[in-house]
C-alpha positions as CSV (number, residue, x, y, z in Angstrom):
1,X,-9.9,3.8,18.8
2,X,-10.3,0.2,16.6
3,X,-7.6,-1.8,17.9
4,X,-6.0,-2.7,14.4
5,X,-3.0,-5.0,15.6
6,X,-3.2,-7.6,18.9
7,X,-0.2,-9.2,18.9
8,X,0.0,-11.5,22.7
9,X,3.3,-13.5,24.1
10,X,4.6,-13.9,20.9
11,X,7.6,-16.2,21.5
12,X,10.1,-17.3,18.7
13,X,13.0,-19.5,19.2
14,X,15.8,-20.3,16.2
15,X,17.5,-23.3,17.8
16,X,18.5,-22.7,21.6
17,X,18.6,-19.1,21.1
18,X,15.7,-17.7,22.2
19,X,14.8,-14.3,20.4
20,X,11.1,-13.4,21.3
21,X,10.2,-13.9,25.1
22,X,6.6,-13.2,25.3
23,X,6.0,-10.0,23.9
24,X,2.3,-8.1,23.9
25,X,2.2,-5.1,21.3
26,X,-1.3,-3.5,19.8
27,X,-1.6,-1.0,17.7
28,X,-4.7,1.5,16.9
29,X,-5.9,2.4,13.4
30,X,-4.1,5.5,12.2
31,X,-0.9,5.2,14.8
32,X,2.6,5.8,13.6
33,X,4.4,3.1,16.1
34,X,8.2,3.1,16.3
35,X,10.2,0.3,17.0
36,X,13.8,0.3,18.1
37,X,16.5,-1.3,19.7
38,X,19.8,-2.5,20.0
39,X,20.9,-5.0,16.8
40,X,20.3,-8.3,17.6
41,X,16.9,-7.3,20.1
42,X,14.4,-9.0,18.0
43,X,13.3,-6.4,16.0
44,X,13.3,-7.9,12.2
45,X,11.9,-10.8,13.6
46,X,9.3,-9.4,15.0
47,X,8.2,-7.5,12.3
48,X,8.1,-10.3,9.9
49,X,6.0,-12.3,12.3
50,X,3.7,-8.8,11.9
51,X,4.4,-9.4,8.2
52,X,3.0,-13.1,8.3
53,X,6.4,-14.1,6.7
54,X,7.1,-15.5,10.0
55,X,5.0,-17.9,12.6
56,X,6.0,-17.7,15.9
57,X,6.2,-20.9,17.8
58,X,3.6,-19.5,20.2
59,X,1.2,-16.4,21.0
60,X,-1.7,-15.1,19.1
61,X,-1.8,-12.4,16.8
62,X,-5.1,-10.5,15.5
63,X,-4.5,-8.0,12.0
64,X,-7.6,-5.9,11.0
65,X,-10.2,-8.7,12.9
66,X,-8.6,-11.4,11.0
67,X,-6.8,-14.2,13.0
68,X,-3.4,-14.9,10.9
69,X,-2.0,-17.4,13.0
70,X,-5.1,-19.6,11.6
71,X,-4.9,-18.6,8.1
72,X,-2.1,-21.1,5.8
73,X,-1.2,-21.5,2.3
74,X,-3.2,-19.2,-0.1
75,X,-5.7,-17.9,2.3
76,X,-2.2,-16.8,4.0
77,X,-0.7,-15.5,0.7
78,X,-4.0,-13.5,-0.1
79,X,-4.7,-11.7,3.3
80,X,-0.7,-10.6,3.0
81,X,-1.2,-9.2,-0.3
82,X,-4.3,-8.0,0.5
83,X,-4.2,-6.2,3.9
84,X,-0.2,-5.8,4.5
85,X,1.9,-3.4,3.0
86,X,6.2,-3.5,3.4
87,X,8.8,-1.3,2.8
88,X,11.9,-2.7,3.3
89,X,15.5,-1.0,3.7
90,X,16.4,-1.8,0.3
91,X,13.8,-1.0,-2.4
92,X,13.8,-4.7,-4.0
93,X,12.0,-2.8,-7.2
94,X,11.8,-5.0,-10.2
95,X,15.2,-3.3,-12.5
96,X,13.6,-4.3,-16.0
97,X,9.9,-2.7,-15.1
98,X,9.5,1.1,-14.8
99,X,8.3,2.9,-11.6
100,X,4.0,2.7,-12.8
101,X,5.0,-0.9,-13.4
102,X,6.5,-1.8,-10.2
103,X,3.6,-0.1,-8.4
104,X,1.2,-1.9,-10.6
105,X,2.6,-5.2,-10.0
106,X,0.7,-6.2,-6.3
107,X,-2.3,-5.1,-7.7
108,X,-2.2,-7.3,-10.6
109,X,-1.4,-10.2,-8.7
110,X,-4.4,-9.4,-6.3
111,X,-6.1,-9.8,-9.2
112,X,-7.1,-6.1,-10.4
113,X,-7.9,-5.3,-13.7
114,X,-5.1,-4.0,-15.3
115,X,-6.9,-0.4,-16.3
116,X,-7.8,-0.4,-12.2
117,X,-4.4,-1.0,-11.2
118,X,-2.9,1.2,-13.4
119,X,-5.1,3.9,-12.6
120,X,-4.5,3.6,-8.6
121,X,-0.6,3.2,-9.9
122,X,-0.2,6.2,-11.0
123,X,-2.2,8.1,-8.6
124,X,0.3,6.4,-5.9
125,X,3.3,8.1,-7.9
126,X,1.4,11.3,-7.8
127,X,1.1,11.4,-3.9
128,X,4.7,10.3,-3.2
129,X,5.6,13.3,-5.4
130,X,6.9,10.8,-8.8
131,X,3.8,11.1,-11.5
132,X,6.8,12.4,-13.7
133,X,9.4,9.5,-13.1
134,X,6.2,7.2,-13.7
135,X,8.1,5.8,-17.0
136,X,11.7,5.7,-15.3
137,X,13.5,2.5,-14.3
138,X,14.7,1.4,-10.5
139,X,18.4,2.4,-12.5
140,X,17.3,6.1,-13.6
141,X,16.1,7.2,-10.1
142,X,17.7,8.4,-7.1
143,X,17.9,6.5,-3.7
144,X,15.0,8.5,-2.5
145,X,12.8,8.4,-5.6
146,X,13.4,4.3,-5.6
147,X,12.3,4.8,-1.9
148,X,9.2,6.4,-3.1
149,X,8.3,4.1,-5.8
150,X,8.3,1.6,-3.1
151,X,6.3,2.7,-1.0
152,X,3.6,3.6,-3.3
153,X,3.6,-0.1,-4.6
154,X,3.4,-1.0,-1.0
155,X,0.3,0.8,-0.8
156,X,-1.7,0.0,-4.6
157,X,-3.4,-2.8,-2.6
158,X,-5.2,-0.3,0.5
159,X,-3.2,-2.0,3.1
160,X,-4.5,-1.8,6.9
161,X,-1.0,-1.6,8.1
162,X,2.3,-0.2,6.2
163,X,5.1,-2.4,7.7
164,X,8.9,-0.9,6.9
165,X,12.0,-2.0,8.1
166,X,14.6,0.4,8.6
167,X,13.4,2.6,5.2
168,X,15.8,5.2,5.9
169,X,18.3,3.0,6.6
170,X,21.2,3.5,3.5
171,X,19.8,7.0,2.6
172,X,21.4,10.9,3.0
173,X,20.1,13.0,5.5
174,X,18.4,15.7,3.1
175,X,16.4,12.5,1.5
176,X,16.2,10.6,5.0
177,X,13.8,13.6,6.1
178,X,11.5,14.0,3.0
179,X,10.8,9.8,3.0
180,X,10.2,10.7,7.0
181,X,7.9,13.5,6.2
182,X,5.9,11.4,3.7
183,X,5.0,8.7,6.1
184,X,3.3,11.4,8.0
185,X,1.2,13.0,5.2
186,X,0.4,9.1,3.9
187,X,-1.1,9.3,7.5
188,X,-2.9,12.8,7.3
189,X,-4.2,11.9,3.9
190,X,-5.1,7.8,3.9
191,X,-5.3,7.5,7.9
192,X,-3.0,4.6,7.1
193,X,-1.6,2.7,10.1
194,X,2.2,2.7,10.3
195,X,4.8,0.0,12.1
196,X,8.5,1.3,11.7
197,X,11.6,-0.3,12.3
198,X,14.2,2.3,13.0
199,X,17.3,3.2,14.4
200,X,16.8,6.8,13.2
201,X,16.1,8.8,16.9
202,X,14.6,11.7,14.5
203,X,12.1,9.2,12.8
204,X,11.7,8.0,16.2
205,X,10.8,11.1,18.0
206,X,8.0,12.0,15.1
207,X,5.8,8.8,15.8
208,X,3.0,8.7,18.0
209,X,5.0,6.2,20.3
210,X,8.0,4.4,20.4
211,X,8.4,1.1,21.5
212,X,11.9,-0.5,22.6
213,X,12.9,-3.7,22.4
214,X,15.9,-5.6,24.6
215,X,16.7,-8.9,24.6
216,X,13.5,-10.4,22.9
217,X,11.3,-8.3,24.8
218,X,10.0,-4.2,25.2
219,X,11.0,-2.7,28.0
Protein backbone atom coordinates (compact mmCIF):
# COMPACT_ATOMS: atom_id res chain seq x y z
CA UNK A 1 0.00 0.00 0.00
CA UNK A 2 1.52 3.88 -0.63
CA UNK A 3 1.97 5.09 2.75
CA UNK A 4 0.00 8.45 2.35
CA UNK A 5 0.44 9.96 5.99
CA UNK A 6 4.03 9.57 8.20
CA UNK A 7 3.52 11.42 11.05
CA UNK A 8 6.88 10.63 13.72
CA UNK A 9 7.21 11.85 17.65
CA UNK A 10 5.07 14.60 17.09
CA UNK A 11 5.33 16.50 20.42
CA UNK A 12 3.19 19.71 21.10
CA UNK A 13 3.43 21.64 24.28
CA UNK A 14 0.83 24.85 25.16
CA UNK A 15 2.78 26.32 28.09
CA UNK A 16 3.81 23.56 30.72
CA UNK A 17 1.13 21.42 29.73
CA UNK A 18 2.31 18.94 27.66
CA UNK A 19 -0.41 17.53 25.11
CA UNK A 20 1.48 15.46 22.44
CA UNK A 21 4.26 13.07 23.91
CA UNK A 22 5.81 11.65 20.87
CA UNK A 23 3.27 10.17 18.90
CA UNK A 24 3.98 7.90 15.41
CA UNK A 25 0.68 7.45 13.26
CA UNK A 26 0.76 6.56 9.21
CA UNK A 27 -1.86 6.04 7.27
CA UNK A 28 -2.20 4.11 3.78
CA UNK A 29 -4.00 5.47 0.70
CA UNK A 30 -7.67 4.48 0.79
CA UNK A 31 -7.83 3.81 4.81
CA UNK A 32 -10.78 4.99 6.93
CA UNK A 33 -8.61 5.58 10.32
CA UNK A 34 -10.58 6.37 13.48
CA UNK A 35 -9.43 8.39 16.15
CA UNK A 36 -10.78 8.44 19.68
CA UNK A 37 -10.31 9.18 23.11
CA UNK A 38 -11.14 10.63 26.21
CA UNK A 39 -11.74 14.80 25.94
CA UNK A 40 -8.80 16.46 26.67
CA UNK A 41 -6.39 13.26 25.08
CA UNK A 42 -4.97 15.35 22.29
CA UNK A 43 -7.09 14.49 19.72
CA UNK A 44 -8.10 18.09 18.05
CA UNK A 45 -4.73 18.89 18.32
CA UNK A 46 -3.54 16.36 16.62
CA UNK A 47 -5.61 16.58 13.81
CA UNK A 48 -4.97 20.12 13.10
CA UNK A 49 -1.24 19.42 13.22
CA UNK A 50 -2.54 16.76 10.32
CA UNK A 51 -4.42 19.77 9.02
CA UNK A 52 -1.17 22.00 8.84
CA UNK A 53 -3.19 24.52 10.96
CA UNK A 54 -0.83 23.49 13.62
CA UNK A 55 3.18 23.01 13.89
CA UNK A 56 4.22 20.89 16.45
CA UNK A 57 7.22 21.91 18.39
CA UNK A 58 8.93 18.80 17.19
CA UNK A 59 8.61 15.45 14.91
CA UNK A 60 8.32 15.13 11.28
CA UNK A 61 5.41 14.72 9.33
CA UNK A 62 5.20 13.50 5.53
CA UNK A 63 1.41 14.12 3.53
CA UNK A 64 1.13 12.64 -0.01
CA UNK A 65 5.42 12.67 -0.43
CA UNK A 66 5.34 16.21 0.45
CA UNK A 67 7.30 17.35 3.62
CA UNK A 68 4.83 20.09 5.43
CA UNK A 69 6.77 20.72 8.32
CA UNK A 70 9.25 22.49 5.54
CA UNK A 71 6.62 24.14 3.66
CA UNK A 72 5.59 28.18 5.22
CA UNK A 73 3.57 30.98 4.14
CA UNK A 74 1.85 30.42 0.76
CA UNK A 75 3.61 27.36 -0.32
CA UNK A 76 1.88 26.20 3.17
CA UNK A 77 -1.54 27.89 2.28
CA UNK A 78 -1.49 26.22 -1.28
CA UNK A 79 -0.56 22.51 -0.38
CA UNK A 80 -3.61 22.85 2.44
CA UNK A 81 -5.95 23.96 -0.09
CA UNK A 82 -4.69 21.83 -2.51
CA UNK A 83 -4.15 18.34 -0.98
CA UNK A 84 -6.24 18.61 2.43
CA UNK A 85 -9.75 18.35 2.80
CA UNK A 86 -11.74 19.18 6.53
CA UNK A 87 -15.02 18.65 7.79
CA UNK A 88 -15.52 20.02 10.91
CA UNK A 89 -18.30 19.36 13.70
CA UNK A 90 -20.02 22.45 12.77
CA UNK A 91 -20.61 23.06 9.00
CA UNK A 92 -18.90 26.73 9.01
CA UNK A 93 -20.91 27.07 5.37
CA UNK A 94 -20.85 30.59 4.17
CA UNK A 95 -25.03 31.72 5.22
CA UNK A 96 -25.30 34.37 2.26
CA UNK A 97 -23.95 31.74 -0.65
CA UNK A 98 -26.11 28.81 -1.62
CA UNK A 99 -24.99 25.10 -1.34
CA UNK A 100 -23.14 25.04 -5.38
CA UNK A 101 -21.63 28.19 -4.06
CA UNK A 102 -20.14 27.13 -0.93
CA UNK A 103 -18.79 24.03 -2.66
CA UNK A 104 -17.51 26.20 -5.42
CA UNK A 105 -15.68 28.49 -3.22
CA UNK A 106 -12.08 26.26 -2.44
CA UNK A 107 -11.93 25.71 -5.97
CA UNK A 108 -12.06 29.23 -6.93
CA UNK A 109 -9.52 30.20 -4.54
CA UNK A 110 -7.25 27.33 -5.90
CA UNK A 111 -7.54 29.13 -8.72
CA UNK A 112 -10.10 27.06 -11.03
CA UNK A 113 -11.93 28.49 -13.71
CA UNK A 114 -15.16 29.28 -12.54
CA UNK A 115 -17.06 26.99 -15.36
CA UNK A 116 -14.43 24.06 -13.90
CA UNK A 117 -15.38 24.64 -10.52
CA UNK A 118 -18.75 24.85 -11.00
CA UNK A 119 -19.00 21.95 -12.94
CA UNK A 120 -17.01 19.67 -10.25
CA UNK A 121 -19.49 21.64 -7.71
CA UNK A 122 -22.27 20.37 -8.63
CA UNK A 123 -21.28 16.95 -9.46
CA UNK A 124 -20.09 16.94 -5.61
CA UNK A 125 -23.83 17.75 -4.59
CA UNK A 126 -24.91 14.95 -6.83
CA UNK A 127 -22.78 12.23 -5.01
CA UNK A 128 -23.63 13.41 -1.54
CA UNK A 129 -27.23 12.94 -2.69
CA UNK A 130 -27.99 17.32 -2.80
CA UNK A 131 -28.01 18.13 -6.81
CA UNK A 132 -31.60 19.41 -5.93
CA UNK A 133 -30.74 21.65 -2.75
CA UNK A 134 -27.78 22.95 -5.15
CA UNK A 135 -29.57 26.59 -5.10
CA UNK A 136 -30.56 26.37 -1.21
CA UNK A 137 -28.97 28.40 1.55
CA UNK A 138 -26.89 26.91 4.84
CA UNK A 139 -30.54 28.44 6.52
CA UNK A 140 -32.99 26.33 4.16
CA UNK A 141 -31.27 22.84 4.79
CA UNK A 142 -31.39 20.43 7.40
CA UNK A 143 -28.42 19.51 9.86
CA UNK A 144 -27.52 16.65 7.73
CA UNK A 145 -27.97 18.24 4.22
CA UNK A 146 -25.51 21.36 5.65
CA UNK A 147 -23.36 18.26 6.65
CA UNK A 148 -23.39 17.18 3.12
CA UNK A 149 -22.72 20.37 1.48
CA UNK A 150 -19.71 20.41 3.53
CA UNK A 151 -18.27 17.69 2.75
CA UNK A 152 -18.64 17.96 -0.81
CA UNK A 153 -16.79 21.42 -0.67
CA UNK A 154 -14.23 19.70 1.30
CA UNK A 155 -13.67 17.49 -1.56
CA UNK A 156 -14.04 20.18 -4.97
CA UNK A 157 -10.26 20.41 -4.66
CA UNK A 158 -9.35 16.19 -5.02
CA UNK A 159 -7.89 16.07 -1.63
CA UNK A 160 -5.36 13.14 -0.63
CA UNK A 161 -6.70 13.03 2.78
CA UNK A 162 -10.43 14.08 4.10
CA UNK A 163 -9.67 15.29 7.73
CA UNK A 164 -13.15 15.62 9.95
CA UNK A 165 -13.47 16.37 13.40
CA UNK A 166 -16.25 14.95 15.23
CA UNK A 167 -18.75 15.32 11.89
CA UNK A 168 -21.43 13.56 13.60
CA UNK A 169 -21.00 15.24 16.55
CA UNK A 170 -24.40 17.65 17.10
CA UNK A 171 -26.54 15.41 14.67
CA UNK A 172 -29.73 12.77 15.29
CA UNK A 173 -29.15 9.31 15.04
CA UNK A 174 -31.28 8.59 11.75
CA UNK A 175 -28.91 11.44 9.96
CA UNK A 176 -25.68 10.48 12.18
CA UNK A 177 -25.81 7.03 10.10
CA UNK A 178 -26.51 8.28 6.50
CA UNK A 179 -23.33 11.08 6.94
CA UNK A 180 -21.53 7.65 8.33
CA UNK A 181 -22.55 5.69 5.41
CA UNK A 182 -21.35 8.31 2.97
CA UNK A 183 -17.87 8.45 4.09
CA UNK A 184 -17.75 4.85 3.18
CA UNK A 185 -19.14 5.11 -0.49
CA UNK A 186 -16.85 8.54 -0.85
CA UNK A 187 -14.28 5.63 -0.23
CA UNK A 188 -15.73 2.85 -2.61
CA UNK A 189 -16.19 5.45 -5.27
CA UNK A 190 -12.97 8.21 -5.01
CA UNK A 191 -10.62 5.66 -3.00
CA UNK A 192 -10.33 8.77 -0.89
CA UNK A 193 -8.27 8.44 2.38
CA UNK A 194 -10.25 9.25 5.54
CA UNK A 195 -8.85 10.58 9.21
CA UNK A 196 -11.89 10.73 11.70
CA UNK A 197 -12.19 12.30 14.97
CA UNK A 198 -14.97 10.57 16.85
CA UNK A 199 -16.48 9.72 19.90
CA UNK A 200 -19.23 7.82 17.97
CA UNK A 201 -18.27 3.86 18.89
CA UNK A 202 -20.66 3.00 15.74
CA UNK A 203 -18.54 5.35 13.37
CA UNK A 204 -15.77 3.82 15.16
CA UNK A 205 -16.42 0.20 14.63
CA UNK A 206 -16.99 0.77 10.62
CA UNK A 207 -13.36 2.15 9.97
CA UNK A 208 -10.59 0.03 8.94
CA UNK A 209 -8.81 0.79 12.30
CA UNK A 210 -9.21 2.66 15.30
CA UNK A 211 -6.61 4.36 16.97
CA UNK A 212 -6.90 5.61 20.79
CA UNK A 213 -5.37 8.25 22.25
CA UNK A 214 -4.59 8.85 26.23
CA UNK A 215 -2.78 11.41 27.67
CA UNK A 216 -0.98 12.82 24.55
CA UNK A 217 -0.20 9.54 23.27
CA UNK A 218 -2.03 6.09 21.47
CA UNK A 219 -2.15 3.38 23.38
Amino acid sequence: MDMIIKAEQIRKSFGNLEVLKGLDFSVDKGEVIAIMGASGAGKTTFLEILGTLSTPDSGSLEIDGTDVLSLSGKALSSFRGRRLGFVFQFHHLLPEFNSLENVMIPALIAGKPEKQARAEAQALLERVGLSDRASHKPSELSGGEQQRVAIARALVNEPAVLLADEPTGNLDSHTKEEIHKLFFDLRASLGQTIVIVTHDPGLADMCDRTCHMKDGLFV
